[in-house]
C-alpha positions in Angstrom: 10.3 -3.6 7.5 11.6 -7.0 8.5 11.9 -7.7 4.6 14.0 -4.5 4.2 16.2 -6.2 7.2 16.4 -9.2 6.2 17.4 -8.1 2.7 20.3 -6.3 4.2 21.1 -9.6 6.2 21.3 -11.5 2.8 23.4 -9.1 1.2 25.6 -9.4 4.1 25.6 -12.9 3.5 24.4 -13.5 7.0 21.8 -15.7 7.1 21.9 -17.8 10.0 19.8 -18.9 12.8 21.2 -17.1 15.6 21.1 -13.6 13.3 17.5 -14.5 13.4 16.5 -15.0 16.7 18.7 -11.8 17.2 16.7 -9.9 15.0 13.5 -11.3 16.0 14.1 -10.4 19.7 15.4 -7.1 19.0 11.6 -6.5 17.3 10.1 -8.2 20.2 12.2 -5.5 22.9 11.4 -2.7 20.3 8.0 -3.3 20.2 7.1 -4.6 23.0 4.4 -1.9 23.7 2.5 -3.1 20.4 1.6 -6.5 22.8 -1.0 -4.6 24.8 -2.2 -3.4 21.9 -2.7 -6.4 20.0 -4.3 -8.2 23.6 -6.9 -5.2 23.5 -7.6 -5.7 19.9 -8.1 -9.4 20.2 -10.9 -8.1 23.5 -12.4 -5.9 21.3 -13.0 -8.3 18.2 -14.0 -10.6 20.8 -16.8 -8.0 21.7 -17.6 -7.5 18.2 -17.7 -11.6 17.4 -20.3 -11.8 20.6 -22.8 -8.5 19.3 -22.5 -10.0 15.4 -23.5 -13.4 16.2 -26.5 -12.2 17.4 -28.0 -11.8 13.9 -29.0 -14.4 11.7 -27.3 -13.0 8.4 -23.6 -12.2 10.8 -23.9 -15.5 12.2 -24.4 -17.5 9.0 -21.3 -15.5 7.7 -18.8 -16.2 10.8 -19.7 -20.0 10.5 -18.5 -20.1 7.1 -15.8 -18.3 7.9 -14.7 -20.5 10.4 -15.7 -23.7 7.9 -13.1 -22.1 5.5 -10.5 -21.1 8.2 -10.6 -25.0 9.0 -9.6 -25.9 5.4 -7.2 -23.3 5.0 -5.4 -24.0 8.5 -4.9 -28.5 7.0 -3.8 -27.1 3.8 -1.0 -24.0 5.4 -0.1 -27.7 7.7 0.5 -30.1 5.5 3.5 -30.0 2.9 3.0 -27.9 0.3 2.0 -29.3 -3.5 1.1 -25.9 -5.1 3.4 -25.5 -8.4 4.8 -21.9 -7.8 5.9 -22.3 -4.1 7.4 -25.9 -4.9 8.9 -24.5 -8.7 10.7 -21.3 -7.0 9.5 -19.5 -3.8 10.8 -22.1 -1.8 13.4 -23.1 -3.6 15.1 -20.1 -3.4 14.0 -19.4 0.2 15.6 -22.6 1.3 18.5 -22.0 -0.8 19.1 -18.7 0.8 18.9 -19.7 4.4 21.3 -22.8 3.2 23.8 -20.7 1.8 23.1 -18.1 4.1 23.0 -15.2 1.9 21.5 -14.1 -1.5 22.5 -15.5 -4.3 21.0 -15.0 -8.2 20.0 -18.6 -9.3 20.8 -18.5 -13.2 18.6 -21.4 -13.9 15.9 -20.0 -11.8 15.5 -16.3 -13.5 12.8 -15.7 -10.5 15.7 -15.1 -8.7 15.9 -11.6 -10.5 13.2 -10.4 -9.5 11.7 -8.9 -6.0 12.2 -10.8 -3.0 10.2 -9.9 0.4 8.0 -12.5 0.6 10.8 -15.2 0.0 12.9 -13.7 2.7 10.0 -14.4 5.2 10.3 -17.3 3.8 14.1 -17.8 4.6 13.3 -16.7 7.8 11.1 -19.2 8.6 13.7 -22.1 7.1 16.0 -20.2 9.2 14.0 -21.0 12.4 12.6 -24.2 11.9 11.5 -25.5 8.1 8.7 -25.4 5.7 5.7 -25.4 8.6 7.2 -21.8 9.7 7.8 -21.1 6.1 3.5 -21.7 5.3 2.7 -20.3 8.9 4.2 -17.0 7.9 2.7 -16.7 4.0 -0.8 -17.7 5.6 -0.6 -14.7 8.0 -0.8 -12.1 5.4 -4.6 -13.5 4.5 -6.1 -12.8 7.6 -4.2 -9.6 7.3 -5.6 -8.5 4.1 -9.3 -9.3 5.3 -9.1 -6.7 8.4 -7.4 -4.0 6.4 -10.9 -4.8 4.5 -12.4 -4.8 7.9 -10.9 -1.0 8.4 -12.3 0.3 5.3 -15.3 -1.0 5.4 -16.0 0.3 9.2 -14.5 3.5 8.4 -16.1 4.4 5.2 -19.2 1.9 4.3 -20.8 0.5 7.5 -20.5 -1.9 10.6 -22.7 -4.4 8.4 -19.6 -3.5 5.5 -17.1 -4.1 8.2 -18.7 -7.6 8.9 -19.7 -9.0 5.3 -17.2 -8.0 2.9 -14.3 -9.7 4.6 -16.7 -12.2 5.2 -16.9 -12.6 1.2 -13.5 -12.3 0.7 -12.1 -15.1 3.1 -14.8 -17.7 1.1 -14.1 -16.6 -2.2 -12.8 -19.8 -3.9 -10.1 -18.5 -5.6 -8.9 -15.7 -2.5 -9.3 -19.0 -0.3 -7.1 -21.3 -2.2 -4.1 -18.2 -2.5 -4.1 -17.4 0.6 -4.2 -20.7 1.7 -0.9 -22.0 0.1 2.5 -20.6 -0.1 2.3 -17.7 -2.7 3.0 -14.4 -3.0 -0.1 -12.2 -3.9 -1.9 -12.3 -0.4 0.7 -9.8 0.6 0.6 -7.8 -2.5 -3.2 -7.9 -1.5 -2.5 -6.3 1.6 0.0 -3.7 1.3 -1.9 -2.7 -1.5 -5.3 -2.2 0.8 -3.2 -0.8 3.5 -1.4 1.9 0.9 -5.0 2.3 -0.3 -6.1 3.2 3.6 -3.4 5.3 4.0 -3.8 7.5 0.9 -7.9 7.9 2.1 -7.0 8.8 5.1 -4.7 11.4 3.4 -7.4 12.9 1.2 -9.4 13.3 4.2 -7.7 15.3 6.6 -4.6 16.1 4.7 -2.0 14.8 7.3 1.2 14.3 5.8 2.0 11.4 7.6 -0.7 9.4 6.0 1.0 9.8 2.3 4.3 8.9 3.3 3.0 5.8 5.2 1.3 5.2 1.9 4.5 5.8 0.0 5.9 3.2 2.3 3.2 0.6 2.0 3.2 0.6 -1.9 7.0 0.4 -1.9 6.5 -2.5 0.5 4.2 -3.6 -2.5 6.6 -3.3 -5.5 9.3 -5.3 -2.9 6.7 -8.6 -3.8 6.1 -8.4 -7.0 6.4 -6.0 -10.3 2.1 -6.7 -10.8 2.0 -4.1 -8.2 1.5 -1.9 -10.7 -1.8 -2.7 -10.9 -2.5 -1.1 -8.0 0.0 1.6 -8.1 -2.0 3.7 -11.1 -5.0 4.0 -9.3 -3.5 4.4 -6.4 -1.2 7.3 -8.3 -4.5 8.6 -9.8 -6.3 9.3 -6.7 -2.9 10.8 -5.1 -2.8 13.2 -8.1 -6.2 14.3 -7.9 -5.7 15.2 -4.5 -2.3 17.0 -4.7 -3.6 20.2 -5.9 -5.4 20.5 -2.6 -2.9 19.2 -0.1 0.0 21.8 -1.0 2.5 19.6 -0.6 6.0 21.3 -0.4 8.9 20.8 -2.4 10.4 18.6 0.4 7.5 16.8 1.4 7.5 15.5 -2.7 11.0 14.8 -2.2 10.4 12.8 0.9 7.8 10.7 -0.4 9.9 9.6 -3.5 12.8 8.9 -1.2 10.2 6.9 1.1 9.1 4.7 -1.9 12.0 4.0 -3.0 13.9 3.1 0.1 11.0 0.9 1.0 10.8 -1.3 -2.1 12.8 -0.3 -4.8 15.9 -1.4 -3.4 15.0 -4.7 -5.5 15.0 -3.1 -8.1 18.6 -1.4 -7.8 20.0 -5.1 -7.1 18.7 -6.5 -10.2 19.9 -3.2 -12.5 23.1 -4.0 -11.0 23.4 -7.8 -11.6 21.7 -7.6 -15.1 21.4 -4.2 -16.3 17.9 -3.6 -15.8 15.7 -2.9 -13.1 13.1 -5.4 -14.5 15.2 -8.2 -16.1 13.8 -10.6 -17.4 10.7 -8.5 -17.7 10.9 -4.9 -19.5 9.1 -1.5 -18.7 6.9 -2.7 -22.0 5.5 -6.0 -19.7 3.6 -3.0 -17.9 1.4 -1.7 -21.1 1.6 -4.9 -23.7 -1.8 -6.5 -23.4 -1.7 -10.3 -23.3 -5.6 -10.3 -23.3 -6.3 -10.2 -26.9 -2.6 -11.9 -27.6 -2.4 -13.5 -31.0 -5.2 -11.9 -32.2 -4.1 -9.4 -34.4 -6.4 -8.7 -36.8 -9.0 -7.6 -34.0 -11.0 -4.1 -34.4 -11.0 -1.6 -31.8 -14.8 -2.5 -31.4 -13.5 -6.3 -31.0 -11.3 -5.7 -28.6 -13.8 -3.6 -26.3 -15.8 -6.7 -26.7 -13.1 -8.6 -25.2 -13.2 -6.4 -22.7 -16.6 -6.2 -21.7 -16.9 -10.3 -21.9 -13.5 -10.3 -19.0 -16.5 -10.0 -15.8 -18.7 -13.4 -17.4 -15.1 -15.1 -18.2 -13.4 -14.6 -14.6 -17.0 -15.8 -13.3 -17.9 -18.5 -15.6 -14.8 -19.7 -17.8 -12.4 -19.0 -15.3 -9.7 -21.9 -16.1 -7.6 -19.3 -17.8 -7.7 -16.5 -15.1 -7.2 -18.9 -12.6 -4.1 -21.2 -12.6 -6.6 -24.3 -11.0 -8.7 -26.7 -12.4 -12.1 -24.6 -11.5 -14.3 -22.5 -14.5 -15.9 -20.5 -11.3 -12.9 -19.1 -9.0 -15.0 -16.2 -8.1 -17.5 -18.2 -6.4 -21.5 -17.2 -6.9 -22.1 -14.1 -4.6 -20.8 -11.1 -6.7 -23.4 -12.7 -9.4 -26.1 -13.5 -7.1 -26.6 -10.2 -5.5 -25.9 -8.3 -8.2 -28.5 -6.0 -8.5 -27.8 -4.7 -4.8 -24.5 -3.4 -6.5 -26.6 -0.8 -8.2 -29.6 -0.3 -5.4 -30.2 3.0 -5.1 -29.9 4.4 -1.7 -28.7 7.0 0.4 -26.1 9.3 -1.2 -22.5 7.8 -0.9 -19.7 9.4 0.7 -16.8 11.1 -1.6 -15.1 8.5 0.2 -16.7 5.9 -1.3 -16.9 7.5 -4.6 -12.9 7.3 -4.1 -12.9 3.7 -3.3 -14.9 2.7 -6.1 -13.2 4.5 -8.8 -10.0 3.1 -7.6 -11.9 -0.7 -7.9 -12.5 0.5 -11.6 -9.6 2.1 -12.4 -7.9 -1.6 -11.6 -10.5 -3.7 -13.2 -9.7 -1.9 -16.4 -6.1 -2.1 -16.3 -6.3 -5.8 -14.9 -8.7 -6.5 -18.3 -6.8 -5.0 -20.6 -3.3 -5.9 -19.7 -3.2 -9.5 -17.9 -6.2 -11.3 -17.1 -5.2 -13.4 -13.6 -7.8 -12.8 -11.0 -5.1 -13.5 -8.1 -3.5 -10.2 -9.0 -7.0 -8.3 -8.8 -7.3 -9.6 -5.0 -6.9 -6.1 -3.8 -10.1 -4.5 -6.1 -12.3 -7.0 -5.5 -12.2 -7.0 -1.9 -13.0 -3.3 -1.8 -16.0 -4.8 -4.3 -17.3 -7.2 -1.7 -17.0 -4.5 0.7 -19.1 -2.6 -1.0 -21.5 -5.5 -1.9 -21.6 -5.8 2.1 -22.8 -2.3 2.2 -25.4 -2.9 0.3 -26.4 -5.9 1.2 -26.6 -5.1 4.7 -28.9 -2.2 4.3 -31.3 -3.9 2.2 -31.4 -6.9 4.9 -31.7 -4.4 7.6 -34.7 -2.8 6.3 -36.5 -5.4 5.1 -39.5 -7.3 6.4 -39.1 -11.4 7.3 -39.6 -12.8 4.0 -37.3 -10.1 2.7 -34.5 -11.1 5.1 -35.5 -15.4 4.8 -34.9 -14.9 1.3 -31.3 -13.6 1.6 -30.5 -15.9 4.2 -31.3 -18.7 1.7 -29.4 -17.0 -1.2 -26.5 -16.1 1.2 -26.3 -20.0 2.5 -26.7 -21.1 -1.1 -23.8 -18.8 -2.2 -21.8 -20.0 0.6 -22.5 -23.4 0.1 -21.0 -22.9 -3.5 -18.5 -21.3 -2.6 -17.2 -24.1 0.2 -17.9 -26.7 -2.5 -15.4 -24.9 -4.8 -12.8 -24.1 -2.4 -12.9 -28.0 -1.2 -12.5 -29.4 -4.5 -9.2 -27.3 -5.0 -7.8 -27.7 -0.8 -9.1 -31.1 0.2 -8.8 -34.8 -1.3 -8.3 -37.8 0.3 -4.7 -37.7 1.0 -4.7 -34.6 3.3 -7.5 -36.1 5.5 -5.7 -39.5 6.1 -2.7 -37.6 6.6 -4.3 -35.3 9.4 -6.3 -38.8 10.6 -2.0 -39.8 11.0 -3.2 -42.9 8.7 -0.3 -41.7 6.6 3.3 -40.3 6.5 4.4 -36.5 5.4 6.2 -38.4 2.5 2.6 -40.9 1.7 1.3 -38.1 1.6 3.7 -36.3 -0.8 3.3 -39.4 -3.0 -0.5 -39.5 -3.4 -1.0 -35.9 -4.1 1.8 -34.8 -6.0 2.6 -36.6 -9.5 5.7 -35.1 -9.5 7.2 -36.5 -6.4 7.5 -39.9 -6.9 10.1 -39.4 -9.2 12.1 -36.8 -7.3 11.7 -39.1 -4.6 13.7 -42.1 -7.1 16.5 -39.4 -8.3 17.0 -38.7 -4.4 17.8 -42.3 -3.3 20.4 -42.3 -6.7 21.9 -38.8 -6.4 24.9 -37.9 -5.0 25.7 -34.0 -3.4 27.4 -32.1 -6.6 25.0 -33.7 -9.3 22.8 -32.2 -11.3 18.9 -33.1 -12.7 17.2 -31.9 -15.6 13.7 -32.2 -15.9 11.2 -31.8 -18.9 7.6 -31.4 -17.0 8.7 -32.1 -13.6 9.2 -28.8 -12.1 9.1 -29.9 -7.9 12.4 -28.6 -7.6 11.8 -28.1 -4.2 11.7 -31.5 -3.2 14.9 -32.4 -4.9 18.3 -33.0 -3.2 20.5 -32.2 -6.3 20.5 -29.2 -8.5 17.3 -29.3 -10.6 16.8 -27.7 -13.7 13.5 -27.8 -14.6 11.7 -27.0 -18.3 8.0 -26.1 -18.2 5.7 -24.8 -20.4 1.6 -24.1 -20.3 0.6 -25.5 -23.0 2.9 -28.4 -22.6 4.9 -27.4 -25.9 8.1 -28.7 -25.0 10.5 -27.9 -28.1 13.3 -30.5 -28.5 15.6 -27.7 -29.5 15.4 -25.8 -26.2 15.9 -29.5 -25.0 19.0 -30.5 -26.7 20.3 -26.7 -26.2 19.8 -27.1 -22.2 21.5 -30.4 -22.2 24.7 -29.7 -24.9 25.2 -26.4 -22.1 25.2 -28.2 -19.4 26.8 -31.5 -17.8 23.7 -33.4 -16.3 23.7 -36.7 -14.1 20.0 -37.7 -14.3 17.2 -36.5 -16.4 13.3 -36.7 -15.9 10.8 -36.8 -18.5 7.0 -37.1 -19.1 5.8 -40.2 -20.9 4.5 -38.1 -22.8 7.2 -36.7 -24.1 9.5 -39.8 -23.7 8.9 -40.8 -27.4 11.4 -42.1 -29.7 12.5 -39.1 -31.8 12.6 -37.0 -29.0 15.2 -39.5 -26.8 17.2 -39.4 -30.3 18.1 -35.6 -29.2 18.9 -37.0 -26.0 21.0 -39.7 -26.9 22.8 -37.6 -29.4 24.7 -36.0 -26.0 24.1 -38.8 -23.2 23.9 -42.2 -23.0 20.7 -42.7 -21.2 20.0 -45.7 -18.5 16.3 -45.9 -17.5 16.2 -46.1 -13.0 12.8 -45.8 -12.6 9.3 -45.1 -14.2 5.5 -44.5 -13.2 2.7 -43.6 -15.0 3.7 -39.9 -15.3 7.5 -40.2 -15.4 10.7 -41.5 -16.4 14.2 -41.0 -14.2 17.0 -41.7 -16.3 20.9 -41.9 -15.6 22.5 -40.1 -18.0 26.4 -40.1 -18.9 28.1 -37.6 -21.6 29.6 -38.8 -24.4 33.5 -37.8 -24.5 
């Protein structure tokens, strides 16, 4: 809701500080109720910490969670080095709260596209900088691991209430996004709270529960267009129910209006500034597969293969479904209590049933159409909620060595997992600067390649300039505009790169040694003369002045 707002703000083109402690103390007067209710919450986990702690296999889990919560809370702290938030989520936060209004970013075609996390993010330059800014993306991960914490109480267990957001919050690659400034933590948990909603729906049929669902999945597509992930199983389970629930005319009518009031409104803006509700995407990003891309000549039978091999991939060659140097993102548990996922027991719920369907239902369309295990967030935390379940039970009723010999695999999983999620959070520079051995800016320096040379085009640069960079995508940290060139694969074409710079007037450019090489500076100096101002081992500044 305070996206929707704060959208309306932007449009308004009033973006300013004292519109946001407005807004922020109208919420605070017109909820003010909600305080008690949070202050009893906060007694009653309290309670719950106290009674889980008691057992061996609850208590090894809440240490680790705390452990993680540690790393996460130096890394949301400390200045932010992680590509997308430093490429365009920020970037366009800051420049919204600096110009205080939206504004479509041509170079920056991000800017197209669904907004609500990046006007929190405006909000929180608004108020004070980038800490706020982190403070308030970090929020939705705990978030995400009590709407876990609802489903599992509600229709798994107390044990599934306890250990699958237990799993979740030390899951190397769910650690490490929720951690930094991204976006998919709160796709994550508007898709687990529209997934509440709608079970709550199917089980008593309250009307409410389906529009607040409609509202949370709108809430959804307002992040980011992989909601749609979510959205068909989601839609799925709806359908199946609708036949039952008798839904009037109005009501159906009410719950499209809902979703699209709540969300959609993105949408509308970008049909309006570029003709399409999707631009620069299209309606055929949702159903062209990208997991077999370039393969044409695969079978049918191939393909399924494909398929079938995503589950060992995401687990053990995970450097392509996981935008960090780690082959294991998903951590060890999933793998290492594997069998309990198919332990017979007690018969489940149609509850459960539900939940699990939806987990495959999402796993299939995540396989088959973009393999990123950050957009999956949502599934596999209704996995390891599940897993909890399970594992849970079989502890529970088990003898000593039983329950010593999950213990030891539990701590060893654990252990793994921490190992993981420290070699992507923590290096050297982040504990000197939280030991105040060194500055923000030291900091910036050690960890980031890319700053140092930001850093020499900011001492140079002038307001009105303009940078373009081959490689060097920290636009964030740049005073000037920045137009930035990056590709994956590091395939930088030098037509794209004479193209950018005959379109354009540019006052410095960056490059990559790497691509610094003598018939590639012949495109540049076909347009420019180029002066070299500074050079490290990654790049090269260079002053830059148009011939004619």
């Amino acid at each position: 809701l305070l996206s929707a707002l704060l959208f309306v703000m932007g449009m308004a083109d009033i973006y300013y500080q004292w519109a946001a402690l407005l807004l922020l103390a109208a919420a605070a007067a017109l909820f003010w109720r909600n305080a008690q209710r949070l202050w009893d919450l906060l007694r009653r986990a309290e309670a719950g910490y106290a009674a889980c702690a008691r057992g061996p296999l609850w208590g090894l889990c809440l240490v680790f969670v705390f452990v993680f919560s540690l790393s996460s809370a130096m890394v949301v702290l400390s200045p932010e080095i992680a590509f997308d938030p430093v490429s365009f989520h920020f970037v366009l936060a800051r420049d919204y709260a600096a110009g205080h209004g939206l504004a479509v970013v041509p170079h920056l075609p991000y800017s197209y596209f669904p907004q609500n996390v990046e006007m929190l993010y405006a909000l929180g330059f608004l108020l004070e900088g980038q800490a706020t800014a982190k403070i308030l993306a970090y929020a939705f991960f705990p978030l995400a691991a009590m709407a876990l914490a609802l489903i599992g109480r509600r229709w798994f267990s107390p044990a599934a209430a306890v250990l699958g957001p237990a799993l979740f919050l030390t899951t190397p690659f769910i650690a490490w996004t929720g951690s930094v400034a991204k976006n998919d933590m709160a796709l994550t948990l508007y898709l687990l709270l529209s997934l509440y909603a709608v079970m709550r729906w199917i089980e008593d049929c309250r009307f409410g529960w389906l529009a607040a669902a409609a509202m949370l999945l709108g809430f959804s597509f307002g992040v980011k267009h992989v909601a749609v992930m979510g959205a068909v199983p989601l839609a799925a389970l709806a359908a199946w129910h609708w036949r039952r629930a008798r839904l009037r005319l109005r009501q159906a009518l009410a719950v499209a209006a809902i979703l699209a009031c709540s969300g959609l409104f993105w949408h509308a803006r970008t049909w309006a500034l570029a003709g399409h509700p999707l631009y620069p995407e299209f309606f055929s990003s949702a159903v062209d597969s990208t997991t077999a891309k370039g393969h044409p000549e695969l079978s049918w039978l191939d393909r399924a293969g494909v398929l079938l091999t995503v589950p060992w991939r995401v687990h053990f060659r995970g450097l392509h479904a996981f935008e960090s140097p780690s082959p294991n993102p998903c951590g060890f548990a999933l793998v290492a209590f594997l069998p309990l996922l198919f332990r017979r027991r007690a018969a489940r719920s149609r509850a459960a049933t539900l939940l699990l369907l939806f987990c495959a239902g999402y796993f299939l369309y995540f396989a088959a159409i973009l393999i990123k295990v950050r957009y999956a967030m949502a599934a596999f935390g209704v996995v390891f909620v599940y897993l909890g379940d399970r594992l849970g039970d079989f502890y529970a009723s088990g003898g000593a060595a039983r329950r010593a010999s999950i213990l030891a695999l539990a701590a060893y999983s654990f252990v793994f997992s921490l190992s993981l999620t420290l070699i992507l959070e923590m290096n050297r520079p982040r504990l000197d600067l939280f030991a105040r051995r060194i500055s923000r800016e030291q900091f910036l320096r050690q960890s980031l390649l890319t700053y140092r040379s930001i850093e020499a085009l900011n001492k140079v640069a002038r307001p009105g300039e303009r940078a373009y960079s081959v490689g060097n995508c920290s636009t964030f940290y740049a005073n000037i505009e920045f137009h930035c060139y990056f590709d994956d694969a590091a395939n930088y074409t030098v037509e794209k790169v004479s193209r950018d710079l005959r379109h354009h007037n540019f006052q410095y450019l960056i490059v990559s040694n790497e691509w610094a090489e003598p018939a590639h500076l012949r495109v540049v100096e076909q347009l420019y003369h180029p002066v070299l101002l500074y050079q490290d081992e990654s790049f090269r500044l260079y002053r830059v002045y148009r011939f004619g």
